[in-house]
C-alpha positions, 0 to 999 in steps of 0.5 A, a space after each residue: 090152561 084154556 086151549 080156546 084162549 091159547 088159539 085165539 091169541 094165536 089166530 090174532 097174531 096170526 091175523 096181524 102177521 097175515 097181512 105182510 106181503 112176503 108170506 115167509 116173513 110172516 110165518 116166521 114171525 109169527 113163530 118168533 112171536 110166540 115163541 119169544 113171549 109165550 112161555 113154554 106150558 103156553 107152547 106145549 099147549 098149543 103145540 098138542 092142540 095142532 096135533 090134536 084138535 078139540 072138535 069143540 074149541 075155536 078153529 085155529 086159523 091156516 096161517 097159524 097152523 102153518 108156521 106151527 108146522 114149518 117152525 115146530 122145532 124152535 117152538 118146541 120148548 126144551 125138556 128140563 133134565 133130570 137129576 
């Protein structure tokens, strides 16, 4: 999984989100975004990235981080059970 793609798509999500007047909305929504269309390796990935931020990879964007941080929980994909 390339983290710098994952951030850029991200920060581009982040860049369309941005431009909304109500700064709530926007940060749910992208929350939503990624979470109703980036699988769940793709979630994980970048999750792990906010918490741990590769000095060499693309900064992610502070709308992005944001709603990472205030809607961690819904983009937490669920961990599989074990049999």
């Amino acid at each position: 999984m390339d983290n710098q793609n994952l951030i850029d798509m991200a920060n581009r999500i982040g860049d369309f989100f941005d431009s909304m007047p109500d700064r709530e909305e926007a940060l749910a929504g992208i929350a939503d975004h990624i979470r109703r269309f980036w699988e769940p390796r793709m979630r994980r990935a970048l999750l792990a990235e906010l918490d741990h931020p590769d000095a060499s990879g693309i900064a992610m964007a502070g709308i992005v981080k944001e709603a990472l941080v205030k809607h961690r929980a819904q983009l937490t994909p669920a961990t599989p059970a074990t049999v």
